[in-house]
TIFI-472433 format. One record per residue: residue in three letters; x, y, z of N, C-alpha, C in turn. Coordinates in Angstrom, 2 decimals. Example, Ala and Ser with C-alpha at 12.3 -4.5 7.8 and 13.67 -1.06 7.14 Angstrom:
% TIFI-472433
  resn      npx      npy      npz     capx     capy     capz      cpx      cpy      cpz
   ALA    13.19    -5.69     7.80    12.30    -4.50     7.80    13.20    -3.30     7.80
   SER    12.85    -2.25     7.08    13.67    -1.06     7.14    12.90     0.03     7.87
% end
This chain:
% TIFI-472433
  resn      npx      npy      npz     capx     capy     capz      cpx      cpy      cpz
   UNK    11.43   -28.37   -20.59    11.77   -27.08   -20.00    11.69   -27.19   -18.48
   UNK    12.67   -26.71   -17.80    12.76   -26.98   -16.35    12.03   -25.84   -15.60
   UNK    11.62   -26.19   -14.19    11.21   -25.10   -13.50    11.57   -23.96   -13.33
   UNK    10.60   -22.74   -13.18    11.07   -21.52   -13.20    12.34   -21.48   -11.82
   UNK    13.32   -20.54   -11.72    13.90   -20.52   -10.84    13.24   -18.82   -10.04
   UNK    13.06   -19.57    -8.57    12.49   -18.56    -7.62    13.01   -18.49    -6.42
   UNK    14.19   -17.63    -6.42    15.05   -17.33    -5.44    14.26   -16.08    -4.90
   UNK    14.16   -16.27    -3.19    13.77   -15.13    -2.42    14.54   -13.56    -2.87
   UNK    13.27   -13.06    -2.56    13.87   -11.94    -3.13    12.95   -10.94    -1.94
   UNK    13.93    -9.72    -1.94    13.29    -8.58    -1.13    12.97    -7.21    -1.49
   UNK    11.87    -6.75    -0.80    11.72    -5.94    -2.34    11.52    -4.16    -1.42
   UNK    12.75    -3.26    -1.72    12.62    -2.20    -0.83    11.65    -1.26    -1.44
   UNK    10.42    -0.93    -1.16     9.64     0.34    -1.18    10.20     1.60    -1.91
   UNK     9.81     2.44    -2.89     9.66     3.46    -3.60     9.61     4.83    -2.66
   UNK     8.76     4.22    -1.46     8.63     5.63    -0.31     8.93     5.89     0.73
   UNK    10.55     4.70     0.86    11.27     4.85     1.75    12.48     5.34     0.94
   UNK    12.91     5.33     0.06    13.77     6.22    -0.29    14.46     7.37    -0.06
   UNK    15.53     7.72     0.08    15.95     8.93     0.19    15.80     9.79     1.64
   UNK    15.38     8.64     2.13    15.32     9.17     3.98    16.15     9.01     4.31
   UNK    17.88     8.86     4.32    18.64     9.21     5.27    18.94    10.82     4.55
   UNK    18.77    10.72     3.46    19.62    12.13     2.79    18.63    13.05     2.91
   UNK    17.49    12.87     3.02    16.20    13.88     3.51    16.70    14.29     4.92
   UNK    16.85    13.56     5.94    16.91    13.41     7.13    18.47    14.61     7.44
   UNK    19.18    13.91     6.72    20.86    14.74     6.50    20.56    16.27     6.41
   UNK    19.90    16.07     5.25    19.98    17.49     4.56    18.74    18.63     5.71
   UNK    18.25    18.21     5.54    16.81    18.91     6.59    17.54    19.50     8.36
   UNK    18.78    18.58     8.31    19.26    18.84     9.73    20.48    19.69     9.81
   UNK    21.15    19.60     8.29    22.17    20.61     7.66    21.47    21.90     7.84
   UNK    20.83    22.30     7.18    20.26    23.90     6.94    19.52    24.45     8.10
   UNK    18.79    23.45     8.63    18.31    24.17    10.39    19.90    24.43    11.12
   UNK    20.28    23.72    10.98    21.84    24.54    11.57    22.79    25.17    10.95
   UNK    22.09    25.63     9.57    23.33    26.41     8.70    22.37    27.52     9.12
   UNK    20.74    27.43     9.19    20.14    28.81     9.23    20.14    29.45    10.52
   UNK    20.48    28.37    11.46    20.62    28.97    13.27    21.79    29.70    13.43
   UNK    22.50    29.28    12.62    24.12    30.05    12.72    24.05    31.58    11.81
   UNK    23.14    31.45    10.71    22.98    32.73     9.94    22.30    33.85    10.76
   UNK    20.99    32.92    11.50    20.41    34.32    12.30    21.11    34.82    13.68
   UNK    22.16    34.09    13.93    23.31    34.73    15.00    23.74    35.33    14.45
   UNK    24.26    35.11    13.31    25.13    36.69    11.86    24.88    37.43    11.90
   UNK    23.87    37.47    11.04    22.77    38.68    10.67    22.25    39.36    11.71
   UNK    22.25    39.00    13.23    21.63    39.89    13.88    20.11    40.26    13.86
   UNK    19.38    39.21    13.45    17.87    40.00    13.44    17.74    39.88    11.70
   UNK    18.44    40.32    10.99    18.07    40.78     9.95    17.27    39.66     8.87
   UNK    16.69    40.09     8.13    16.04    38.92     7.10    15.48    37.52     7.73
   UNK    14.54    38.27     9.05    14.04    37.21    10.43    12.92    36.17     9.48
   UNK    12.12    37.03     8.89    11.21    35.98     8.22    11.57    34.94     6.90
   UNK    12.65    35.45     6.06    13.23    34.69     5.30    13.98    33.74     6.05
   UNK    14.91    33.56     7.25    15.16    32.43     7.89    13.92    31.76     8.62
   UNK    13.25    32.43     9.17    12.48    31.26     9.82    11.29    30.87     8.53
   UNK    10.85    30.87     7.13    10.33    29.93     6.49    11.40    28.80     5.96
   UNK    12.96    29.36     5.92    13.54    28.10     5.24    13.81    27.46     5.96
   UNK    14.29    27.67     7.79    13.99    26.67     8.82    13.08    26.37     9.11
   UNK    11.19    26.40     8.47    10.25    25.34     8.59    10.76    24.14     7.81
   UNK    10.89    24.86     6.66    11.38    23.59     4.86    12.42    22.64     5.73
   UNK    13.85    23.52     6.13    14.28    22.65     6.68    13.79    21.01     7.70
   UNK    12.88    21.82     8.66    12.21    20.57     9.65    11.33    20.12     9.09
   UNK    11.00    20.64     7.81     9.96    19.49     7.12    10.76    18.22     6.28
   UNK    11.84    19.06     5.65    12.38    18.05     5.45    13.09    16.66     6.41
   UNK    13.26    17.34     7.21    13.80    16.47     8.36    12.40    15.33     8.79
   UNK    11.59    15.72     9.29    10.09    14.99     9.31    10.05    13.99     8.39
   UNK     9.56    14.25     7.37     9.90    13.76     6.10    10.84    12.12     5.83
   UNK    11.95    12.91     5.98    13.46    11.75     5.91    12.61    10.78     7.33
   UNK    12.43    11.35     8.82    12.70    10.43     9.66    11.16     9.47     9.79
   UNK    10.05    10.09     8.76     9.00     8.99     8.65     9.57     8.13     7.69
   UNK     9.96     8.44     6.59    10.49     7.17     5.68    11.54     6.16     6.60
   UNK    12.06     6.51     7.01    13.06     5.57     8.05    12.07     4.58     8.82
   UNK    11.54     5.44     9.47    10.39     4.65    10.05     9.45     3.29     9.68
   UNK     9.45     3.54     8.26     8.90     2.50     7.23     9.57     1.53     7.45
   UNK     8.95     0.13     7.19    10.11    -1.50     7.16    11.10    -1.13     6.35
   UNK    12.33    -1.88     5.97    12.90    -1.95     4.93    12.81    -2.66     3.99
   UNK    11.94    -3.13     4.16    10.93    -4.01     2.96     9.34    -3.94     2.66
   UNK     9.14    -3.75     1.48     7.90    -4.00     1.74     6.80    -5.27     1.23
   UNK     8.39    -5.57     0.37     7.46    -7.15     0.22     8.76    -8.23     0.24
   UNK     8.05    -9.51     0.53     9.25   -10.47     0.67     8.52   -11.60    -0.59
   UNK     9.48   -12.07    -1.48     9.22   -13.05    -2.34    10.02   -14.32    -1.78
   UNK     9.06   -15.76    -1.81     9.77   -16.96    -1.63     8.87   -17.53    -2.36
   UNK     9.86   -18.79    -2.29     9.59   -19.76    -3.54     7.97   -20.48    -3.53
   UNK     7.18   -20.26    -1.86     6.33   -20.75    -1.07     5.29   -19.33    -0.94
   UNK     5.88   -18.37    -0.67     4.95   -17.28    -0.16     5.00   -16.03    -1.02
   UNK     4.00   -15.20    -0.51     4.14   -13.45    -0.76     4.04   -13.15     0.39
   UNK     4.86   -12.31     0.71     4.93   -11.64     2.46     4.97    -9.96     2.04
   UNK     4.23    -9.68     2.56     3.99    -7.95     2.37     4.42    -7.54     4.36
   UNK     5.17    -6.63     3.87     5.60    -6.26     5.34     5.03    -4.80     5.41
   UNK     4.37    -4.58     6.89     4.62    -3.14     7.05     4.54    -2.48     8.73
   UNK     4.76    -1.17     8.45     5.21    -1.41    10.11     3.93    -1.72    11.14
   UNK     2.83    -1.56    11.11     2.02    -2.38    11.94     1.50    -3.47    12.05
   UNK     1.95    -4.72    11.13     2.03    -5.68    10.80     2.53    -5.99     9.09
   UNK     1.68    -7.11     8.97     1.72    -7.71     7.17     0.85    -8.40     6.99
   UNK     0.88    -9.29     5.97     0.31   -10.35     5.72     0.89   -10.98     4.85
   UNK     0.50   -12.48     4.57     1.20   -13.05     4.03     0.47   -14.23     3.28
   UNK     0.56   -14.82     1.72    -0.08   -15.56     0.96     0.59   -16.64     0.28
   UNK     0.16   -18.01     0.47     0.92   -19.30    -0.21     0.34   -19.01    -1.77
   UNK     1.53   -18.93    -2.72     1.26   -18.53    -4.23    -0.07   -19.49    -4.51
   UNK    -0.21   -20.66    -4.00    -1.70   -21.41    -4.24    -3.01   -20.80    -4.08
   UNK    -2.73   -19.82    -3.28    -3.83   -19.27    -2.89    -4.45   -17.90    -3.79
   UNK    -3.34   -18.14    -4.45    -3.59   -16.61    -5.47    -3.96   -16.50    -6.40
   UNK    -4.88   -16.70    -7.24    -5.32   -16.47    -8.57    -5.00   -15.94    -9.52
   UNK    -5.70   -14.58    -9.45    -4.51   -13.57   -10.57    -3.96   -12.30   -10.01
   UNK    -2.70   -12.22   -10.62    -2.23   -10.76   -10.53    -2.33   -10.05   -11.87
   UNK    -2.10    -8.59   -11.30    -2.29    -7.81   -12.93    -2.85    -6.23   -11.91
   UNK    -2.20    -5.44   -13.13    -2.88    -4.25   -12.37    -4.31    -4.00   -13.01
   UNK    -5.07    -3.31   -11.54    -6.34    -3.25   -12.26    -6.71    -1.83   -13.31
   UNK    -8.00    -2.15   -13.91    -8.38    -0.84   -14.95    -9.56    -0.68   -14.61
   UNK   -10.29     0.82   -14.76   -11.05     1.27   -14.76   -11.75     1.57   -16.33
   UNK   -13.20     1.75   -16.59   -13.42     2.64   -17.77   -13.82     3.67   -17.95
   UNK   -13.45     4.64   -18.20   -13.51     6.03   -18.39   -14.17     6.62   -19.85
   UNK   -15.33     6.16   -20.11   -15.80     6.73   -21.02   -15.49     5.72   -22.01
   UNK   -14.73     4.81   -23.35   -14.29     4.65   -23.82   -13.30     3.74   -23.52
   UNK   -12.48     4.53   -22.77   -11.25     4.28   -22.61   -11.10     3.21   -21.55
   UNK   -10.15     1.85   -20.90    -9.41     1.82   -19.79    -8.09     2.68   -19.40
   UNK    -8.90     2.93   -17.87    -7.40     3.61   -17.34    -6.75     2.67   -16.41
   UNK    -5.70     2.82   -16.59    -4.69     1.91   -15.14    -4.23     2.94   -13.95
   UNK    -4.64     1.72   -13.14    -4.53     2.44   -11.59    -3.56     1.88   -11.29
   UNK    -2.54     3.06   -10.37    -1.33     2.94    -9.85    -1.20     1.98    -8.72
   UNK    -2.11     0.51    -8.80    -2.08    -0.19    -7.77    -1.65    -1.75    -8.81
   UNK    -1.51    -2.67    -7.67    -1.11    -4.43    -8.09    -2.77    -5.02    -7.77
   UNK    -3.04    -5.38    -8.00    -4.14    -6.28    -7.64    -4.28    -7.93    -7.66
   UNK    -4.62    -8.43    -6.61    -4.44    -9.68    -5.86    -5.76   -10.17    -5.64
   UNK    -5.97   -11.31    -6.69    -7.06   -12.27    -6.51    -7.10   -13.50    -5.64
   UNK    -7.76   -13.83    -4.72    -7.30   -14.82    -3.91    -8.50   -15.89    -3.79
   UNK    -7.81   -17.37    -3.85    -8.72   -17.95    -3.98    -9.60   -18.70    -2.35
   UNK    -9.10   -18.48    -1.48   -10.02   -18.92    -0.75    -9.36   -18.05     0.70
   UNK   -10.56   -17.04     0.94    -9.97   -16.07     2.38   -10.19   -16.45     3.20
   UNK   -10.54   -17.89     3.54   -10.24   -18.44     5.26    -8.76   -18.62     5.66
   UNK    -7.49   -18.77     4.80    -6.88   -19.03     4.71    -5.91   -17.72     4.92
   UNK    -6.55   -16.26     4.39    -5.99   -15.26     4.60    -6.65   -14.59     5.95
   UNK    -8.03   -13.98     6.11    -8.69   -13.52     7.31    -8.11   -13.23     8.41
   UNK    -8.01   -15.01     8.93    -7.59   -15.44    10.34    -6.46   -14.74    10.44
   UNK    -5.52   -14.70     9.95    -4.49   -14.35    10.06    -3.84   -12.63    10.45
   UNK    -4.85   -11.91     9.92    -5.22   -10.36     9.96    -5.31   -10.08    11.69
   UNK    -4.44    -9.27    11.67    -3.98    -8.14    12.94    -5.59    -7.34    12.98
   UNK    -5.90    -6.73    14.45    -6.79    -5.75    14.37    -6.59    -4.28    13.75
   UNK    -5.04    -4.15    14.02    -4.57    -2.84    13.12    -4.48    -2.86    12.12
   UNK    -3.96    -4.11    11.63    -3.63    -3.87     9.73    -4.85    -3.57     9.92
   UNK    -5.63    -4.66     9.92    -7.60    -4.52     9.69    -7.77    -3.43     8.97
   UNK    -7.62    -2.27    10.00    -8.08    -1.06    10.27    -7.84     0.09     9.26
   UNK    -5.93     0.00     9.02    -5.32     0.59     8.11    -5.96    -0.33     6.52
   UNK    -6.13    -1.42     6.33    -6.14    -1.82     5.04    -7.74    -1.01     4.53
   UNK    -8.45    -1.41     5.59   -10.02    -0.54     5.57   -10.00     1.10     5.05
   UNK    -8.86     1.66     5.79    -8.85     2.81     5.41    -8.27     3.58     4.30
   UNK    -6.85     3.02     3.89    -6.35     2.88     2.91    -6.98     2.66     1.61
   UNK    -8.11     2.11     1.75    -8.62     1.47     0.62   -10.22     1.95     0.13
   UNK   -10.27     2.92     1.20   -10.98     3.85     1.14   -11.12     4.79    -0.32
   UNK    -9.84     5.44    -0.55   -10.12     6.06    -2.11   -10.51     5.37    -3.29
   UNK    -9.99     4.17    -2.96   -10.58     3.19    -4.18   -12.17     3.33    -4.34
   UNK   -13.34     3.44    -3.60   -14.22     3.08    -3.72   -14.89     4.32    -4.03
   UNK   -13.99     5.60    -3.47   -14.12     6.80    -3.91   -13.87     7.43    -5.71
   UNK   -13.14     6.11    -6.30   -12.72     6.48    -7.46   -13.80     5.53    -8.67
   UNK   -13.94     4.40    -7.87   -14.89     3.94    -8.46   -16.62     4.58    -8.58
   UNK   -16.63     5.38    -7.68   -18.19     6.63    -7.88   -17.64     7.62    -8.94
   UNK   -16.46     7.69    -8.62   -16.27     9.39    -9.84   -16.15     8.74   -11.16
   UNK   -16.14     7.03   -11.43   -16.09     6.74   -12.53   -17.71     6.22   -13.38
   UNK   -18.03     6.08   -11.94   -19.68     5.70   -12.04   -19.95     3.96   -11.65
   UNK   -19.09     3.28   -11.95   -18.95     1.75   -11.19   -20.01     1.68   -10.43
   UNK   -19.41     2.36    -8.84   -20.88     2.15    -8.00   -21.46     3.57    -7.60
   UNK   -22.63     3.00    -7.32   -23.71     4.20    -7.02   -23.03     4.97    -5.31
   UNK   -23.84     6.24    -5.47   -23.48     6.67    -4.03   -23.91     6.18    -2.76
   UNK   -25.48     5.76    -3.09   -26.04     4.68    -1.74   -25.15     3.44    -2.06
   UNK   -24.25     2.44    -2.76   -23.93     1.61    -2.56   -22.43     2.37    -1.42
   UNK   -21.72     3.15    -2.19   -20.56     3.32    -1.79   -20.83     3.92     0.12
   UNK   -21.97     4.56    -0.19   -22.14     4.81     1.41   -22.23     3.77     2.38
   UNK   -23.11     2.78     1.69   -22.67     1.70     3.01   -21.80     0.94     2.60
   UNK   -20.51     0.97     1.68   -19.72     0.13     1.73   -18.56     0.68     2.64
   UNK   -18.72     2.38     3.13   -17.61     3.40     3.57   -17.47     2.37     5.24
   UNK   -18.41     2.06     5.92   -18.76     1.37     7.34   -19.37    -0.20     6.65
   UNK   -18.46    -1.59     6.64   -18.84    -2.29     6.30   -19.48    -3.07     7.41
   UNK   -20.61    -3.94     6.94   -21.24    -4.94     8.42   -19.70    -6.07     9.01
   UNK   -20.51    -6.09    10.28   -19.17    -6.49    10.95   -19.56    -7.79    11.24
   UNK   -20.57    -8.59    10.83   -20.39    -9.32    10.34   -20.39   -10.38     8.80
   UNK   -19.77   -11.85     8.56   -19.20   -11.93     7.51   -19.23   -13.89     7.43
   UNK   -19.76   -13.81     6.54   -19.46   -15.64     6.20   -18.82   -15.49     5.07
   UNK   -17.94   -16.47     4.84   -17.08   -16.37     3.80   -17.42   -17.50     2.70
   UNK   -16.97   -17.74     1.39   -17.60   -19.07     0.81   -17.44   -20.41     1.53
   UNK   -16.77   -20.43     2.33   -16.13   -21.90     2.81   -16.84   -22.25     4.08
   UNK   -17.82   -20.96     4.23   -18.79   -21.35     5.26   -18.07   -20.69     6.68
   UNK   -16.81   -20.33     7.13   -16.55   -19.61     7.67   -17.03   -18.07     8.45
   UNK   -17.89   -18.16     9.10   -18.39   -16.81    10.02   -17.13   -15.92    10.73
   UNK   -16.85   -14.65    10.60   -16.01   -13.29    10.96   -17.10   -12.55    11.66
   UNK   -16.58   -11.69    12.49   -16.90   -10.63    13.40   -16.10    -9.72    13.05
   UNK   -16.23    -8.56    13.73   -15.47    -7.37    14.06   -14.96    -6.43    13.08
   UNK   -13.93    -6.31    12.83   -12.87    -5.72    12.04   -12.50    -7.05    11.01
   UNK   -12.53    -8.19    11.26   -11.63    -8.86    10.17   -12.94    -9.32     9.27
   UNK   -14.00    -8.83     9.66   -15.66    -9.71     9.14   -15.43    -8.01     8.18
   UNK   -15.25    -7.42     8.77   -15.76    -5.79     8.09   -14.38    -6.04     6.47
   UNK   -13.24    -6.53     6.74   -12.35    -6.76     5.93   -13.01    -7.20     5.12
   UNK   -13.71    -8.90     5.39   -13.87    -9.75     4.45   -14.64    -9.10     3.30
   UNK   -15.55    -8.02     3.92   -16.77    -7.27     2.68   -15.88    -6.66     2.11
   UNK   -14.96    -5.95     2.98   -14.35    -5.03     1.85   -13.73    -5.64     0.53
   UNK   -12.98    -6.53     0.88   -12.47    -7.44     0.11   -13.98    -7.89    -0.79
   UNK   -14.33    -8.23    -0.61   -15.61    -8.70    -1.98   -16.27    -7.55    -2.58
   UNK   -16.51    -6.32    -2.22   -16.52    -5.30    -3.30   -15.45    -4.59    -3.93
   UNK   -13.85    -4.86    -3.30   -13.40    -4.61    -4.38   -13.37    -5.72    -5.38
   UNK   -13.66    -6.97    -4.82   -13.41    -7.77    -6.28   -14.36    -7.30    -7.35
   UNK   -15.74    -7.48    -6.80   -16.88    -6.50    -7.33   -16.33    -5.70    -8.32
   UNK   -15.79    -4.78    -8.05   -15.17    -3.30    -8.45   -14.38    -3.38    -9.84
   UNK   -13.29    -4.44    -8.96   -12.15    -3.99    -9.63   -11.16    -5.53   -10.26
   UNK   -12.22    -6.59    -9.47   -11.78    -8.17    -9.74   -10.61    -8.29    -9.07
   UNK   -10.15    -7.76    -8.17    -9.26    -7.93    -7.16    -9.72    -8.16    -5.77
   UNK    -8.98    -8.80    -4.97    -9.37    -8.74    -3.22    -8.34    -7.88    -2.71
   UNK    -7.08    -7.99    -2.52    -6.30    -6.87    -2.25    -5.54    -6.04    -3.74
   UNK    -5.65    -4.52    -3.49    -4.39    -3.68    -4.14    -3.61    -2.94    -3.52
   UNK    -2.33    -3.23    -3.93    -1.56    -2.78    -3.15    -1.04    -1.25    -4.41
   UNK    -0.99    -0.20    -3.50    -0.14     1.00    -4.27     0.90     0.98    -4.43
   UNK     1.15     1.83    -6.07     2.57     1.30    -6.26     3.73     2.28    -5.39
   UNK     3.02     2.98    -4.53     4.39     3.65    -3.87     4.96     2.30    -3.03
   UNK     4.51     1.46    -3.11     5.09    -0.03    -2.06     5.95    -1.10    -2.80
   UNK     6.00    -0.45    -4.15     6.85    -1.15    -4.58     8.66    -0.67    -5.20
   UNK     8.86    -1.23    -5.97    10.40    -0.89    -6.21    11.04    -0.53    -8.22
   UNK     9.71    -0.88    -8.19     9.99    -0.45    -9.89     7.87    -0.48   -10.17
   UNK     8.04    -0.08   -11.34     6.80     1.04   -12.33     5.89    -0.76   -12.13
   UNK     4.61    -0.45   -11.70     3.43    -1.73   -11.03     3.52    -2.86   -12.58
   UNK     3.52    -2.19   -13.82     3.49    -3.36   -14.90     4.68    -4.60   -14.49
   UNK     5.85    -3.93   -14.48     7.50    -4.86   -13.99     7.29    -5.26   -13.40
   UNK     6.78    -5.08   -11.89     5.97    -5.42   -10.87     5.09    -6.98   -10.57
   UNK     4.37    -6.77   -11.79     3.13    -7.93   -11.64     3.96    -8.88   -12.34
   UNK     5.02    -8.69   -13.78     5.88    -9.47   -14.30     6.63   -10.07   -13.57
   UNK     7.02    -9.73   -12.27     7.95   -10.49   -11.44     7.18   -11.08   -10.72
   UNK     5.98   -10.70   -10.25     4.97   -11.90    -9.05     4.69   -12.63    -9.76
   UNK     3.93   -12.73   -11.17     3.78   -13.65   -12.03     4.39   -14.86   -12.07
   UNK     6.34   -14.32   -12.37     7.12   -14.90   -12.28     6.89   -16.66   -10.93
   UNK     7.03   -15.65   -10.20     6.75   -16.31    -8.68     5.46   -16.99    -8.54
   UNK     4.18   -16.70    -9.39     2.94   -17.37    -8.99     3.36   -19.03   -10.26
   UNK     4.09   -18.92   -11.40     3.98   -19.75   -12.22     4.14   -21.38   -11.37
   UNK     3.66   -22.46   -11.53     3.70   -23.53   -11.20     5.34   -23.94   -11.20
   UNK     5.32   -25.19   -10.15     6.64   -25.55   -10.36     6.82   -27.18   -11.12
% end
């Protein structure tokens, strides 16, 4: 049986969608409703000016999704490249362990969380590489997670409190010492593995089809060649 075939692939975001026609439409009706309240004369003042808020919300709306990359992840035969607009990051499939979305237990039950989860096998290799902004955004972003893991009972509230401000500094297994923001990453990253047996999750609004299809196609891409 021959090697999988792994042609680059690009993968457009779920929550950039529909922003030019958001954008269209939001800029249609602020000027269908500016022309009505020249009509009308005054009349029915508060019924135009709430559907010209809707309008500029919609408009808002459309021109943050634009704003977004037009990708949010890049597949090659070599990498995972996650793009976003204040940086990315990026992982040699060697470096990745497992994918799969993660679960929680709820009494009984597992639930699945609307995220991908990314096991990685050695973060000197990822760290260095980390922007001070992503840093910042991935820290924060990732914030509800640890919030969901208390309402499930996982971790305690004194743990989750000092995991909310992680120490800024960080040795990694490979013997590697971090500072700052990318040292505060590295913890974060080891309680969610803690958590959730992942180092990064990504939400599925970042992707392009439902997170199960999702992990079936990185899979795809992590299989040996």
């Amino acid at each position: 049986m021959g090697a999988p075939v792994r042609e680059t692939q690009h993968i457009e975001p779920m929550s950039r969608r529909h922003g030019p026609a958001l954008t269209l439409a939001g800029a249609v009706v602020m000027l269908v409703l500016l022309l009505a309240q020249y009509l009308l004369d005054g009349r029915g003042q508060l019924v135009l000016v709430f559907l010209f808020l809707a309008g500029l919300v919609m408009t808002v709306l459309g021109i943050l999704k634009l704003r977004e990359p037009p990708y949010s992840f890049s597949l090659s035969a070599d990498n995972l490249h996650f793009h976003h607009k204040i940086g990315g990051w990026s992982l040699h499939w060697s470096n990745i362990v497992r994918i799969d979305q993660p679960r929680l237990h709820s009494g009984l039950d597992l639930v699945e969380l609307p995220y991908v989860g990314i096991k990685i096998r050695d973060y000197d290799e990822f760290l260095p590489l980390m922007t001070a902004r992503l840093a910042v955004h991935l820290l924060t972003e990732q914030r509800p997670l640890l919030a969901m893991a208390l309402r499930h009972g996982t971790v305690s509230r004194s743990q989750l409190q000092d995991w909310l401000i992680e120490d800024s500094h960080y040795r990694s297994a490979g013997g590697q010492h971090y500072q700052g923001l990318t040292a505060m990453l590295g913890h974060r990253m080891s309680h969610l593995r803690e958590l959730y047996g992942y180092d990064l999750l990504v939400h599925e609004s970042n992707l392009d089809r439902e997170a199960p299809e999702f992990v079936t196609l990185l899979r795809h891409y992590l299989q040996p060649t």
